[in-house]
Backbone as XML, in Angstrom:
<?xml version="1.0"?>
<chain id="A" units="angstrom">
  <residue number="1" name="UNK">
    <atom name="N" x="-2.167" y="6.310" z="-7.347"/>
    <atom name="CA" x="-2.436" y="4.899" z="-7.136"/>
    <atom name="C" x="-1.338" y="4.304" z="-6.260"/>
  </residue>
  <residue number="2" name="UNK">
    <atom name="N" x="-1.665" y="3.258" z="-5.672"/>
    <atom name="CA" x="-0.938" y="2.971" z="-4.644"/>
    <atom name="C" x="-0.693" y="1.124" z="-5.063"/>
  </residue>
  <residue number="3" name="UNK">
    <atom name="N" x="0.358" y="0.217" z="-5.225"/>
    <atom name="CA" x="0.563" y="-1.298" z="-4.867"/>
    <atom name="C" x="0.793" y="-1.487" z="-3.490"/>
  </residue>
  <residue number="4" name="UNK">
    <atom name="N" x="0.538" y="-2.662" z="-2.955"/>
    <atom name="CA" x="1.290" y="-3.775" z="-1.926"/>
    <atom name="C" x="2.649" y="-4.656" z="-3.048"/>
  </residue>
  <residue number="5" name="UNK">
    <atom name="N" x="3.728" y="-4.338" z="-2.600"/>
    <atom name="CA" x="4.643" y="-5.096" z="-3.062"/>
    <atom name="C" x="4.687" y="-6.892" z="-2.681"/>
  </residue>
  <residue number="6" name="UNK">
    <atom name="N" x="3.605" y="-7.266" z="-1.682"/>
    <atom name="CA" x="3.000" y="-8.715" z="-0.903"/>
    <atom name="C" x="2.382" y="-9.333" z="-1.754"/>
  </residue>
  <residue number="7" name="UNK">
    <atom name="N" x="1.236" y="-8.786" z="-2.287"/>
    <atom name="CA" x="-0.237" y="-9.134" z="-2.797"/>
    <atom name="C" x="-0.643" y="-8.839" z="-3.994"/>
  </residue>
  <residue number="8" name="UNK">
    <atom name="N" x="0.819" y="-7.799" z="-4.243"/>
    <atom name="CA" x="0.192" y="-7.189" z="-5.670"/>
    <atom name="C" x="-1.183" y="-6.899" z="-6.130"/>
  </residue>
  <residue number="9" name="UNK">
    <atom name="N" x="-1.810" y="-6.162" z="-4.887"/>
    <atom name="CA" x="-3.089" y="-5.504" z="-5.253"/>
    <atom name="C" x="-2.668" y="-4.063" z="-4.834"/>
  </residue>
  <residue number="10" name="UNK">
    <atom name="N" x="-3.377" y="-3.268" z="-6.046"/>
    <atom name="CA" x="-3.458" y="-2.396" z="-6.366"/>
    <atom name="C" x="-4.582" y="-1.148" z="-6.640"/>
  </residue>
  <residue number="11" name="UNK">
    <atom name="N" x="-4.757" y="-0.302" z="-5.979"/>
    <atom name="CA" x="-5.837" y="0.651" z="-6.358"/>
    <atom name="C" x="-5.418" y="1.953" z="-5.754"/>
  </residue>
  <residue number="12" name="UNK">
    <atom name="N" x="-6.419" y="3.098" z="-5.575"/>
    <atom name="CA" x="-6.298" y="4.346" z="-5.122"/>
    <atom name="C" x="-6.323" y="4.552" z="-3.570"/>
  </residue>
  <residue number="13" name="UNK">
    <atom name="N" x="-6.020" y="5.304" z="-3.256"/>
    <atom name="CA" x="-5.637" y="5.551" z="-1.663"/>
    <atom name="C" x="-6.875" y="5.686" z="-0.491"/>
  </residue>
  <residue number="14" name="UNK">
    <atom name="N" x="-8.045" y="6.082" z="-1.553"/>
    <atom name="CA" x="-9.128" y="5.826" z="-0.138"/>
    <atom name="C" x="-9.721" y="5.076" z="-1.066"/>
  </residue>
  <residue number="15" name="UNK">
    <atom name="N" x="-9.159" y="4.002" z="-1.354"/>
    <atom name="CA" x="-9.453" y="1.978" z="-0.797"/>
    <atom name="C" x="-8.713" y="1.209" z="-0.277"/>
  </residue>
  <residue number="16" name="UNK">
    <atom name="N" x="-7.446" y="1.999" z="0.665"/>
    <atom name="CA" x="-7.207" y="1.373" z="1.955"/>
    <atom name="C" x="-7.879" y="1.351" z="2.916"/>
  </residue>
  <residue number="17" name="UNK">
    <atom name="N" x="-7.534" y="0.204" z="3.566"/>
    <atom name="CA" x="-8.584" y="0.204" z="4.849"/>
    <atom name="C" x="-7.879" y="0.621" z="6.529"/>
  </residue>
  <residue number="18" name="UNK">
    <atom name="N" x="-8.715" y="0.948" z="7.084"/>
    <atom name="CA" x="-8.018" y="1.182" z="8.810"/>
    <atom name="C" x="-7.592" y="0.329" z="9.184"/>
  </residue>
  <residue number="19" name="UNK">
    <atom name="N" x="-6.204" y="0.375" z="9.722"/>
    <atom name="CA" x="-6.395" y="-0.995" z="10.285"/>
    <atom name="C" x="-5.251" y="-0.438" z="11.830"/>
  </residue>
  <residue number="20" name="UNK">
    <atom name="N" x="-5.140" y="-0.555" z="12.838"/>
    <atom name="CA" x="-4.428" y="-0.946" z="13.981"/>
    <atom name="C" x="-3.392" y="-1.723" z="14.849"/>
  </residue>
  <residue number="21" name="UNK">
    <atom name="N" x="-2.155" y="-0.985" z="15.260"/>
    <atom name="CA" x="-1.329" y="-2.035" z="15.967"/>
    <atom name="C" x="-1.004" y="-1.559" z="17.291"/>
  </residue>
  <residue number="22" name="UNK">
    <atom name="N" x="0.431" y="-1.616" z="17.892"/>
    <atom name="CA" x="0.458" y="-1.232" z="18.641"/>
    <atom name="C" x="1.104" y="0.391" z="18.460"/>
  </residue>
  <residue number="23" name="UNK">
    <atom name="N" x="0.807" y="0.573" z="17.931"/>
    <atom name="CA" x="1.937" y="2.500" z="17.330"/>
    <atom name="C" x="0.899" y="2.725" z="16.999"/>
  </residue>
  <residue number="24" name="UNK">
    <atom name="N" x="-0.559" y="2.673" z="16.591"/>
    <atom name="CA" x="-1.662" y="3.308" z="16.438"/>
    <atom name="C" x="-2.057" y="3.268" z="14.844"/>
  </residue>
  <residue number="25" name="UNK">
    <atom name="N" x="-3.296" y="3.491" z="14.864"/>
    <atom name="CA" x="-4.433" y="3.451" z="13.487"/>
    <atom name="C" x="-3.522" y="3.899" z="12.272"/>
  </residue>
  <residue number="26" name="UNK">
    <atom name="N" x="-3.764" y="3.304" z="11.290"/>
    <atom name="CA" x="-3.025" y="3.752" z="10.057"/>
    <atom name="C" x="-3.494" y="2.972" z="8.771"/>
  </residue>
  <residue number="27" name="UNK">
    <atom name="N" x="-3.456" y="3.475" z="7.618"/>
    <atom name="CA" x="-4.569" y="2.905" z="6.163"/>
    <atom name="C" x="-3.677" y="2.045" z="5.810"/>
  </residue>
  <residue number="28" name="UNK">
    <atom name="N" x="-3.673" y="0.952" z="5.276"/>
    <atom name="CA" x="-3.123" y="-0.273" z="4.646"/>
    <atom name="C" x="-3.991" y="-1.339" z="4.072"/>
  </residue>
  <residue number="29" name="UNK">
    <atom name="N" x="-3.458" y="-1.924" z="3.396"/>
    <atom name="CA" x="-3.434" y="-2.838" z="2.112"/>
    <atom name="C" x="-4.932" y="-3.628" z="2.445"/>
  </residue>
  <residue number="30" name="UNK">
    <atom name="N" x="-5.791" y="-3.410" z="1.921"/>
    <atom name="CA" x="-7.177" y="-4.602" z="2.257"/>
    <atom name="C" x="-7.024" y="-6.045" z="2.244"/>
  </residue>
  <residue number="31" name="UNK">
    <atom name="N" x="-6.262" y="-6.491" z="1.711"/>
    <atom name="CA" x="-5.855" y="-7.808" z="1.592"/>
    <atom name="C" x="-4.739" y="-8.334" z="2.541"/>
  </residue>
  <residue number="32" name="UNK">
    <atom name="N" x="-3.978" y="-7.530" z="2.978"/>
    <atom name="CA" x="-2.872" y="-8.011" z="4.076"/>
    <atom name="C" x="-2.870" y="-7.037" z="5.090"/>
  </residue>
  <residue number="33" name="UNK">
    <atom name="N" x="-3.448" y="-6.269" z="5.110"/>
    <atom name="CA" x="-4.141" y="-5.617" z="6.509"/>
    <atom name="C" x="-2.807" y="-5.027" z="7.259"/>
  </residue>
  <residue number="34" name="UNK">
    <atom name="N" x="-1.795" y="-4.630" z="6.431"/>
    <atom name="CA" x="-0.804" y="-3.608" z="6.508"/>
    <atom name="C" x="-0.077" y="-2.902" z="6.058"/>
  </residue>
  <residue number="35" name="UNK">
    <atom name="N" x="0.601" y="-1.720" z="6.192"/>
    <atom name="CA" x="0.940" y="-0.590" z="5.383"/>
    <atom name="C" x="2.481" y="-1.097" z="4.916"/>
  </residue>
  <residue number="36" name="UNK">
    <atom name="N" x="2.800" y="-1.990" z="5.712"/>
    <atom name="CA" x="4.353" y="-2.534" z="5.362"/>
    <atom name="C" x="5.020" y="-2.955" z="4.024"/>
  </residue>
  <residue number="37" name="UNK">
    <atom name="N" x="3.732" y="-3.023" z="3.405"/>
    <atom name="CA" x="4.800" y="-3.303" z="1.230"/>
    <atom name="C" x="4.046" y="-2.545" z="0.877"/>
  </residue>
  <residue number="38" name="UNK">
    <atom name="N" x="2.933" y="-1.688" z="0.733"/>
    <atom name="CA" x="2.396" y="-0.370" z="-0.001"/>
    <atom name="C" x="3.752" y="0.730" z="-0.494"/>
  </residue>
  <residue number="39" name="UNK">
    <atom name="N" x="3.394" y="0.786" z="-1.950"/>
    <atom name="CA" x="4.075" y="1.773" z="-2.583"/>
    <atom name="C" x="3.874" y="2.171" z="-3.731"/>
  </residue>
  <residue number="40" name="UNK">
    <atom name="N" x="4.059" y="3.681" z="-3.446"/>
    <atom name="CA" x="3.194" y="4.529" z="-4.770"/>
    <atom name="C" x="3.685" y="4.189" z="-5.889"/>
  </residue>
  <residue number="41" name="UNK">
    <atom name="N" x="2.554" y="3.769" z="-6.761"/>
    <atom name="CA" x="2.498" y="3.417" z="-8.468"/>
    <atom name="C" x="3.929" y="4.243" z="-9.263"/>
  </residue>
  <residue number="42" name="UNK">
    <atom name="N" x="3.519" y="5.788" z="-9.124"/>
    <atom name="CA" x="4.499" y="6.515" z="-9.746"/>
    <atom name="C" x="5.923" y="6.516" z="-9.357"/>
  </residue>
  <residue number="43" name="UNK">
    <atom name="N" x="6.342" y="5.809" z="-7.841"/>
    <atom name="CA" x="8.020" y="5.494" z="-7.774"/>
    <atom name="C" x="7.960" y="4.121" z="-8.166"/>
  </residue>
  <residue number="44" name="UNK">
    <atom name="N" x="6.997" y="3.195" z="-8.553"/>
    <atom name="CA" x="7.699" y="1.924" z="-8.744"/>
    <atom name="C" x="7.490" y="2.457" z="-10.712"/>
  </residue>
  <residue number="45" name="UNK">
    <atom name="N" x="6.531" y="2.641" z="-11.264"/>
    <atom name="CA" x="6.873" y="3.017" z="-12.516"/>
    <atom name="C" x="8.219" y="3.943" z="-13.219"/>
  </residue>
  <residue number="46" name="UNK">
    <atom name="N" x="8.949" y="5.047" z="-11.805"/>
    <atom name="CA" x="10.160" y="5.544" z="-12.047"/>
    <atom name="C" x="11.279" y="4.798" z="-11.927"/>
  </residue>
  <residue number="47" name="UNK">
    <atom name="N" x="11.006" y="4.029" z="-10.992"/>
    <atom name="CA" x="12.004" y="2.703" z="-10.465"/>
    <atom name="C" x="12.579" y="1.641" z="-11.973"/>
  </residue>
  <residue number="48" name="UNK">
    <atom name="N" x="11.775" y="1.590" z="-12.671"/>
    <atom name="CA" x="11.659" y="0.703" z="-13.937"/>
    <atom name="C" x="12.101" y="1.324" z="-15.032"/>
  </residue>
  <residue number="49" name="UNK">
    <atom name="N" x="12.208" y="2.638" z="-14.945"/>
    <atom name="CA" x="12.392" y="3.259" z="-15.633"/>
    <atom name="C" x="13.932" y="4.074" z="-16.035"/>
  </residue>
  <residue number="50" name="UNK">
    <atom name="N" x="14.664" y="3.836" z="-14.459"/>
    <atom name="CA" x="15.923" y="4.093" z="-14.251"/>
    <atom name="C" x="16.500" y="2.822" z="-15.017"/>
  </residue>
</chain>
């Protein structure tokens, strides 16, 4: 499972969507339409855990 640290939405990895810039195509966040605060469930649950 994957969060946006932005939007705090959360789900599995193919329910990101395509999205495009100038460095080329890449899956990110459906709601903020970029890969820039996505981060896997299991390091932010280890993160909390330290």
């Amino acid at each position: 499972m994957v969060q946006c640290n932005n939007c705090m939405w959360s789900g599995e990895e193919d329910e990101l969507v395509e999205c495009e810039d100038a460095l080329g195509i890449f899956k990110g966040c459906p709601e903020c339409i970029t890969d820039a605060y996505l981060k896997d469930k299991d390091e932010i649950q280890d993160e909390i855990q330290e």
